[in-house]
MMTF fields as JSON, N, C-alpha, C and O atoms, coordinates in Angstrom:
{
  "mmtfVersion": "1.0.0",
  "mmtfProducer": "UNKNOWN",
  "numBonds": 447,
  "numAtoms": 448,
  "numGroups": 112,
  "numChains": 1,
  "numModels": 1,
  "chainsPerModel": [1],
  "groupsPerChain": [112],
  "chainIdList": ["A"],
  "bondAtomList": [4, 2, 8, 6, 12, 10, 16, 14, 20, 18, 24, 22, 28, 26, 32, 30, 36, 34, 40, 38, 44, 42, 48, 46, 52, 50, 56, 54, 60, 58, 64, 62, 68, 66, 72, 70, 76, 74, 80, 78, 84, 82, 88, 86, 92, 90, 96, 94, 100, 98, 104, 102, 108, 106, 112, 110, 116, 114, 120, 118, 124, 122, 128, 126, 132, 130, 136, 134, 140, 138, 144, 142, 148, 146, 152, 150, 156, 154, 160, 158, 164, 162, 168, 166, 172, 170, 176, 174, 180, 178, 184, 182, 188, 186, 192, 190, 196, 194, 200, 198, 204, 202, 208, 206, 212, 210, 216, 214, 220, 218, 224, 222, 228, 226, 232, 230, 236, 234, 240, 238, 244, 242, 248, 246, 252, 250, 256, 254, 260, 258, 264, 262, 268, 266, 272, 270, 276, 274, 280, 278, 284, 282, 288, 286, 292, 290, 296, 294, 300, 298, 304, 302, 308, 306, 312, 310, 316, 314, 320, 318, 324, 322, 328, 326, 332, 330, 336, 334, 340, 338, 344, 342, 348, 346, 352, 350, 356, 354, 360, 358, 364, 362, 368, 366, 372, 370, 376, 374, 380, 378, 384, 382, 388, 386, 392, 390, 396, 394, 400, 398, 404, 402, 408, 406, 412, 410, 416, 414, 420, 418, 424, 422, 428, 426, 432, 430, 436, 434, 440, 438, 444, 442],
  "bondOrderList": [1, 1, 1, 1, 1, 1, 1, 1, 1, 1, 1, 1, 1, 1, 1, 1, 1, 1, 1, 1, 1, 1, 1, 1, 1, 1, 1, 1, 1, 1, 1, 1, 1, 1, 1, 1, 1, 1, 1, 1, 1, 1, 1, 1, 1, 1, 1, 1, 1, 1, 1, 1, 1, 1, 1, 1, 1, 1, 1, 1, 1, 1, 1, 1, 1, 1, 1, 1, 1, 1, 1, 1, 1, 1, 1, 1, 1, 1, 1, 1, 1, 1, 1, 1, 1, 1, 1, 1, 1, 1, 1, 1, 1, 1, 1, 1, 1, 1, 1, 1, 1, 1, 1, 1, 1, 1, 1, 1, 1, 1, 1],
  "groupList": [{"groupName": "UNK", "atomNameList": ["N", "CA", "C", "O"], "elementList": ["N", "C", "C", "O"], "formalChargeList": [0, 0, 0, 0], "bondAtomList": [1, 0, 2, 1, 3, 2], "bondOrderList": [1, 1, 2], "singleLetterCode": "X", "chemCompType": "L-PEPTIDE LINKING"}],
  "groupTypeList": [0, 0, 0, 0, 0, 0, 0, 0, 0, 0, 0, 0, 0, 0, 0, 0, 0, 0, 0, 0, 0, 0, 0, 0, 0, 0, 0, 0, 0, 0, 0, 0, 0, 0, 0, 0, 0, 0, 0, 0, 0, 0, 0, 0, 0, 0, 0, 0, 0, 0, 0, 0, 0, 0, 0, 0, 0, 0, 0, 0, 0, 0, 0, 0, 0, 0, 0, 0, 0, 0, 0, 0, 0, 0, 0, 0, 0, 0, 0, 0, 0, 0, 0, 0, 0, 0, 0, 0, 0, 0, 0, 0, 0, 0, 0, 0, 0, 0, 0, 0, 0, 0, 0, 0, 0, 0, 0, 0, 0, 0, 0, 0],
  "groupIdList": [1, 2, 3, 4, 5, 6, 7, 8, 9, 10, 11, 12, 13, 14, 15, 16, 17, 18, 19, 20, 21, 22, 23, 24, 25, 26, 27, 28, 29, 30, 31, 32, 33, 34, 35, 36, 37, 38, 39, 40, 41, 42, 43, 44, 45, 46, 47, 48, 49, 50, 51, 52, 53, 54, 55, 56, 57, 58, 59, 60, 61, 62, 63, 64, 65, 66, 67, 68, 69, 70, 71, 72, 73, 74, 75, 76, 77, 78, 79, 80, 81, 82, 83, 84, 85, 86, 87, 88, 89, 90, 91, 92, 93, 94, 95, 96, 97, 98, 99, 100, 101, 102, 103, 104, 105, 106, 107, 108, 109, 110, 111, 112],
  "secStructList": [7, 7, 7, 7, 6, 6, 2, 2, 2, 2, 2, 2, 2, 2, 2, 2, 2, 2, 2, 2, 2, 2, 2, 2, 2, 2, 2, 2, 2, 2, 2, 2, 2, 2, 2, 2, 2, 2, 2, 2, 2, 2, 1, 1, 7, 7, 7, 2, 2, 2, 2, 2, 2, 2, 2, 2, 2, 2, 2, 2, 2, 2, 2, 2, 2, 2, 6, 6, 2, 2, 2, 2, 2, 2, 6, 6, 6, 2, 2, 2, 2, 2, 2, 2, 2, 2, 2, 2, 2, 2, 2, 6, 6, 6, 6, 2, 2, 2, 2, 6, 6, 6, 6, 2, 2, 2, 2, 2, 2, 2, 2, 7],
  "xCoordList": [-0.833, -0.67, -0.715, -0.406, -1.166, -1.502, -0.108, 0.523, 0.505, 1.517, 1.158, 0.072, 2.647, 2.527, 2.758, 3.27, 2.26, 2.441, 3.904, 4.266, 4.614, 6.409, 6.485, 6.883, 5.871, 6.695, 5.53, 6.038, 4.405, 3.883, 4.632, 4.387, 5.325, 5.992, 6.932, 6.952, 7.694, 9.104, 9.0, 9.826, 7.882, 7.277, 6.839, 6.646, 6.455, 6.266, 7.861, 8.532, 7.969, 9.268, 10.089, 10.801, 10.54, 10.84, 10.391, 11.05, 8.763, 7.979, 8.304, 8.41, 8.468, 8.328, 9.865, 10.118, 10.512, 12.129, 12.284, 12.479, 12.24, 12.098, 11.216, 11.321, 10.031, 9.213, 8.584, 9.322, 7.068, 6.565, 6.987, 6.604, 7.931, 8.557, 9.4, 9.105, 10.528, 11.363, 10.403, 10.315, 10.021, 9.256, 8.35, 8.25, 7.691, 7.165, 7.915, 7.561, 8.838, 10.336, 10.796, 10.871, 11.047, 11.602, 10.048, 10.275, 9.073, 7.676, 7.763, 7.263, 8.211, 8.156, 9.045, 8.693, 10.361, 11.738, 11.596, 12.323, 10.859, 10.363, 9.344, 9.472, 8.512, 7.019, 7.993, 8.24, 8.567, 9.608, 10.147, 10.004, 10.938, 11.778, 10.814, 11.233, 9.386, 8.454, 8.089, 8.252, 7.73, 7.628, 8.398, 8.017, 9.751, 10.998, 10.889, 11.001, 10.581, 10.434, 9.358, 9.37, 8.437, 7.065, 7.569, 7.447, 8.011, 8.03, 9.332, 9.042, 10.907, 11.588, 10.512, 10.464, 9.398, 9.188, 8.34, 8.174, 7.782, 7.096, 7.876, 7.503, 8.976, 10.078, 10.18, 10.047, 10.359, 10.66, 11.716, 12.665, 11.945, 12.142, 12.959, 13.663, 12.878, 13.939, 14.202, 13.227, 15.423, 15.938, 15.275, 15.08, 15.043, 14.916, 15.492, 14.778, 16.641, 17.676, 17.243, 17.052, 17.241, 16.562, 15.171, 14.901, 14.753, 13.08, 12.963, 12.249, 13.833, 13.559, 14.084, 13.425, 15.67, 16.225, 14.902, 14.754, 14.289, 13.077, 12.06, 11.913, 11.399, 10.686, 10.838, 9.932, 12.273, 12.938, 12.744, 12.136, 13.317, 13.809, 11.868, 11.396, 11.466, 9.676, 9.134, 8.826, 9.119, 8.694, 9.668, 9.09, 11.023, 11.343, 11.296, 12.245, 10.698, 10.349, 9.067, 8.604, 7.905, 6.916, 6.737, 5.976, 7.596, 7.725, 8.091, 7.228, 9.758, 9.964, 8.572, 8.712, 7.516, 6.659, 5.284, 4.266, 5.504, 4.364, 4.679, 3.956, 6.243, 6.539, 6.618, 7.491, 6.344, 6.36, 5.342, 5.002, 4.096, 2.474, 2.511, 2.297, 2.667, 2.491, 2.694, 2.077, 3.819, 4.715, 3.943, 3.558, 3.577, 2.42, 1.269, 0.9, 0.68, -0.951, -0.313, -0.873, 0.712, 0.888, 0.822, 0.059, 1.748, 2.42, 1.01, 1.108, -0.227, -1.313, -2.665, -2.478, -4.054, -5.268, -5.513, -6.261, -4.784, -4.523, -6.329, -6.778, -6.674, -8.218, -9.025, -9.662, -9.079, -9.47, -8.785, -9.655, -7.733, -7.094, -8.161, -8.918, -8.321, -8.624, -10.465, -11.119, -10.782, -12.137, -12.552, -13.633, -11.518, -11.666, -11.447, -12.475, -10.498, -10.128, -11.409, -11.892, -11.968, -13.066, -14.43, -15.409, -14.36, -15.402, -14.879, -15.777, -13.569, -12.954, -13.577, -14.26, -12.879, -13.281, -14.77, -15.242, -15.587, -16.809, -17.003, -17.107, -17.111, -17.02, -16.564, -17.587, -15.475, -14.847, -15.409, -15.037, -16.33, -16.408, -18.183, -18.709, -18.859, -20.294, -19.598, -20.343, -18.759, -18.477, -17.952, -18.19, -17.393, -16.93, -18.676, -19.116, -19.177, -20.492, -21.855, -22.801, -21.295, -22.082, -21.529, -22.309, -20.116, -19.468, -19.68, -19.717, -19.814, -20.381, -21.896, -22.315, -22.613, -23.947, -24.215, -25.064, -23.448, -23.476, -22.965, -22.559, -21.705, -21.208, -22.123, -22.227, -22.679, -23.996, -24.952, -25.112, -25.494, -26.502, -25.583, -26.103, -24.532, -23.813, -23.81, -24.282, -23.34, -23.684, -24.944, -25.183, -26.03, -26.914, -27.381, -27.628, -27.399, -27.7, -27.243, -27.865, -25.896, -25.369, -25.992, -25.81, -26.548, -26.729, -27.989, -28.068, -29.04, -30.098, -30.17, -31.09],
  "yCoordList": [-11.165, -9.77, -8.925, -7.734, -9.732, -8.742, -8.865, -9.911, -7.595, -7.306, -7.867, -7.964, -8.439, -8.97, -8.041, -6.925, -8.703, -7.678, -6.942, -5.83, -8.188, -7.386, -6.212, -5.121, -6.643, -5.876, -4.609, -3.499, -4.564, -3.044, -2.475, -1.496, -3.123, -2.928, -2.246, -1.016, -2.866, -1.892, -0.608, 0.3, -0.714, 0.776, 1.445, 2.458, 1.627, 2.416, 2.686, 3.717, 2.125, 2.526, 2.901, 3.723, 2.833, 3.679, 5.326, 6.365, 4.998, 6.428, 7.178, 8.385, 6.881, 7.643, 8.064, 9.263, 7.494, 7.982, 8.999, 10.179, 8.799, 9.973, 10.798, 11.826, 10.21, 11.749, 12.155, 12.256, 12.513, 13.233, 13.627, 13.236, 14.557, 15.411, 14.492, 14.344, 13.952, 13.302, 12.009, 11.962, 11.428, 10.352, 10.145, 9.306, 11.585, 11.901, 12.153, 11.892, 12.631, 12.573, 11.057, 10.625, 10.363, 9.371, 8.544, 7.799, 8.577, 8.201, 8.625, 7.758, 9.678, 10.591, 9.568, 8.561, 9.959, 8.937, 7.861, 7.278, 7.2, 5.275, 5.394, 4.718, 6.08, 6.486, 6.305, 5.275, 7.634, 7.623, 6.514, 6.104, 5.636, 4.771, 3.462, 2.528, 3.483, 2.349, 2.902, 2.011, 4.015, 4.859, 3.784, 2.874, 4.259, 4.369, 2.594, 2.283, 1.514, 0.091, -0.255, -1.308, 0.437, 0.067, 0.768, 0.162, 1.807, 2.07, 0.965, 0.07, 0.954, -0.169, -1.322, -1.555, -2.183, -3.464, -3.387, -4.336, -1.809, -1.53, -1.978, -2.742, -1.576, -1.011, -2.558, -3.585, -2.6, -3.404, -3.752, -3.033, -4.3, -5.798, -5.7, -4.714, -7.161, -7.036, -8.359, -9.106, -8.846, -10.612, -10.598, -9.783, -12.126, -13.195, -12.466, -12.261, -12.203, -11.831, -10.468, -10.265, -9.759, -8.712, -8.595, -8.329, -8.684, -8.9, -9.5, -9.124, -10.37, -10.897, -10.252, -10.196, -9.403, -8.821, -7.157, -6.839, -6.459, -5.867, -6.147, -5.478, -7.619, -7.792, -7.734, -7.243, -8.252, -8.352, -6.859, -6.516, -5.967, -4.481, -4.371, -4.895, -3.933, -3.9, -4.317, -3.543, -6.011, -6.497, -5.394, -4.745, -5.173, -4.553, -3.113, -2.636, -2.322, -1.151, -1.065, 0.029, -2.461, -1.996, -2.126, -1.459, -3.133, -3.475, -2.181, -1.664, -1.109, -0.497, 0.924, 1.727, 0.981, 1.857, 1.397, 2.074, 0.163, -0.449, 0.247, 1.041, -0.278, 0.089, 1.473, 1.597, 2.691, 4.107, 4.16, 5.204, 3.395, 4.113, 3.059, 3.913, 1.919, 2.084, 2.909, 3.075, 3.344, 4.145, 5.399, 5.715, 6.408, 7.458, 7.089, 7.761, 5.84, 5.75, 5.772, 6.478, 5.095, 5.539, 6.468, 6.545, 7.711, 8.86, 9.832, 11.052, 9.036, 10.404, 9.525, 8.636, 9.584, 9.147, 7.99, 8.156, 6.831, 5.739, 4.993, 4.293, 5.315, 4.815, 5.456, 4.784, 7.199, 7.828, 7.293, 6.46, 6.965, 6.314, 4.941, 5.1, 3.577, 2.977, 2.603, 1.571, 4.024, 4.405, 4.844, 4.563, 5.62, 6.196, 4.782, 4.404, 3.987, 3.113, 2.235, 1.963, 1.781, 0.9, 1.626, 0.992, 3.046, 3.486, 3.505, 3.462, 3.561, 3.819, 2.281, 2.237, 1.092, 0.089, -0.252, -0.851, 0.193, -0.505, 0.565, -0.164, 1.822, 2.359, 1.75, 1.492, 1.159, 0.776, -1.028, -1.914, -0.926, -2.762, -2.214, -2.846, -1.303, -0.877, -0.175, 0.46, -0.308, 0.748, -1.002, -1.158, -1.898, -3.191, -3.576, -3.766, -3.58, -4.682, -3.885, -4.408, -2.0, -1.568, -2.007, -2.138, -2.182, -2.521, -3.927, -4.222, -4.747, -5.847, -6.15, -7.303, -5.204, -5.4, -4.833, -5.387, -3.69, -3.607, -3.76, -2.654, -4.856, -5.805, -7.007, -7.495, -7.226, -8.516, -7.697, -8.049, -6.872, -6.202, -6.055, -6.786, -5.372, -5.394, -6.559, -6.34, -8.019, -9.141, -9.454, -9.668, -9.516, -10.203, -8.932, -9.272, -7.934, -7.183, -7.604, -7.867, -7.772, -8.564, -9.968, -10.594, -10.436, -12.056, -11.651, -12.364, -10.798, -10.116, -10.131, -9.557],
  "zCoordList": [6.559, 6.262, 7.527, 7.583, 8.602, 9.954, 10.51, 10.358, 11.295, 12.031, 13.008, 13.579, 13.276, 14.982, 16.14, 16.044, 17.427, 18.537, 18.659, 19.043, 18.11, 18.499, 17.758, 18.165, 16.071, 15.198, 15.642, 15.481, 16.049, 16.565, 17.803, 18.507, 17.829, 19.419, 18.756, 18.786, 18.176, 17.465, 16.75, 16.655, 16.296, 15.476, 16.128, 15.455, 17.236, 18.088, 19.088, 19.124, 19.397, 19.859, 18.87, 19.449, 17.536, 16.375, 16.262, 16.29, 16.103, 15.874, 17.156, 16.938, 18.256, 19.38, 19.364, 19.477, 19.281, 19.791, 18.119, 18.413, 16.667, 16.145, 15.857, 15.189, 16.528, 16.038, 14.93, 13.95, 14.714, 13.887, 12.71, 11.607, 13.014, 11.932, 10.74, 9.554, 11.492, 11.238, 10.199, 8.972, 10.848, 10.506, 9.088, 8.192, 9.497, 8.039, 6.629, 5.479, 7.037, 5.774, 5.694, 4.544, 6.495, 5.946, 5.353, 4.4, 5.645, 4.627, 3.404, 2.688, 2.662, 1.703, 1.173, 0.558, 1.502, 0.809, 0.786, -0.018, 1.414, 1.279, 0.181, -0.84, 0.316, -1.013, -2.109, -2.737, -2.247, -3.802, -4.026, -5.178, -3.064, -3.434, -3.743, -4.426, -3.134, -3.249, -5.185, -6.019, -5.59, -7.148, -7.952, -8.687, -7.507, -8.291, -9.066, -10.251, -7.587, -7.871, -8.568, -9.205, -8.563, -9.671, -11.138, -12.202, -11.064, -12.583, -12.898, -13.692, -12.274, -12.955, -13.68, -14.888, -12.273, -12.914, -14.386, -15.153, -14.596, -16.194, -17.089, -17.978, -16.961, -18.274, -19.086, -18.42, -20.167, -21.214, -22.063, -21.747, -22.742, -21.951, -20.873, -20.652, -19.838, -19.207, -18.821, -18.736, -18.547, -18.523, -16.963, -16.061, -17.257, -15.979, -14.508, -13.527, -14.589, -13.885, -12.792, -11.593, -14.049, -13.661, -13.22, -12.049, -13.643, -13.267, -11.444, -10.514, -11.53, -10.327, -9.419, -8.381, -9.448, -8.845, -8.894, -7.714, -9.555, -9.698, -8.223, -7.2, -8.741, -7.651, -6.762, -6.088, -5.972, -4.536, -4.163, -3.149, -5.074, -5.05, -4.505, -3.496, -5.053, -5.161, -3.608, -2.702, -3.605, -1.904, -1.043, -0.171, -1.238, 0.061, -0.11, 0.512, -0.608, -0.136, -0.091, 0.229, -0.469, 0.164, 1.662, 2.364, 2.053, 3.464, 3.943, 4.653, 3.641, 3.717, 3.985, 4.907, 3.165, 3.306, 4.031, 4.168, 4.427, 5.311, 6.538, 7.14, 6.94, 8.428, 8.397, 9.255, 8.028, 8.013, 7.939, 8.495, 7.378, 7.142, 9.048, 9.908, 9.589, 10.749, 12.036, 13.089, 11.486, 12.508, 12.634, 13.76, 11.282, 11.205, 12.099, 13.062, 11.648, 12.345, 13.874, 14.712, 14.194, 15.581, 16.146, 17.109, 15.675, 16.39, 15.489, 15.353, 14.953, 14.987, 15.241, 16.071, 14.677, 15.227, 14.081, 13.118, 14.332, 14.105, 13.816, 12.908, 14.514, 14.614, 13.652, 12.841, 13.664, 12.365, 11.456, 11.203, 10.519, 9.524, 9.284, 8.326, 10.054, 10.291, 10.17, 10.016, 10.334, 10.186, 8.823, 8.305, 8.237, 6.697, 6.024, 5.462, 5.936, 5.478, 5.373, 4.274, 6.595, 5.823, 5.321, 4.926, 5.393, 4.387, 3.029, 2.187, 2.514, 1.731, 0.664, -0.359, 1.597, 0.77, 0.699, -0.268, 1.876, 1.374, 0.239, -0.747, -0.203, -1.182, -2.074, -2.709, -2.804, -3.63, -3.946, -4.716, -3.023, -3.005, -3.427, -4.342, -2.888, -3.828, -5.439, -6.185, -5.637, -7.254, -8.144, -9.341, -7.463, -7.862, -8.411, -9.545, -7.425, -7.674, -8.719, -9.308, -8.569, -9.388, -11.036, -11.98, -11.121, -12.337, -13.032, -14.226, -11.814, -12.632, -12.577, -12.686, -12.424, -12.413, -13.933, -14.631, -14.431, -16.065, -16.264, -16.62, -16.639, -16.995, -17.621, -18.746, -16.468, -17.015, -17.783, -18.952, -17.446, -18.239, -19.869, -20.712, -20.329, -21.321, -22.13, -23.246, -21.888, -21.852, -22.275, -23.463, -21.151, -21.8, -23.172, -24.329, -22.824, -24.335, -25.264, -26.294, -25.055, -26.559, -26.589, -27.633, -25.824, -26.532, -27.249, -28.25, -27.178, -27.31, -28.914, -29.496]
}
């Protein structure tokens, strides 16, 4: 899942030659188009065919919105991002373990 040195290499030389401004619009239009591929794979029913042609659609605009959330942390304080981020999850990883701590408590009440 970790980017390689090249491909940070290319995103920066991407982010830098368009710029801030620019950059942040085409994030917006990759976001939507990353939307657009999650609600298709909801929809019901849908053949083999499709579905798979779905997923492909799906992997490549998240790639598509990976390389724009890199290109951002570049061209701003990449490290603040980076810093929120793991308060973010250890947050979310104490709300996991508070959930299954009454979880079990729920449990053993019912065996009770």
């Amino acid at each position: 899942m970790n980017s390689t040195f090249e491909e940070m290499v290319k995103c920066k030389i991407i982010a830098e030659y368009y710029g801030i401004e620019r950059q942040k619009e085409q994030a917006m239009e990759e976001m939507s188009e990353l939307i657009q591929a999650i609600q298709k794979l909801k929809r019901c029913p849908m053949s083999i065919d499709d579905y798979k042609k779905a997923m492909d659609n799906f992997v490549e605009e998240i790639a598509d919105v990976y390389i724009m959330i890199c290109q951002l942390m570049i061209l701003t304080n990449g490290e603040k991002v980076v810093s929120v981020m793991h308060e973010k999850l250890e947050r979310q990883m104490k709300r996991i373990e508070e959930e299954k701590s009454v979880k079990v408590k729920v449990v053993e009440d019912d065996n009770n």
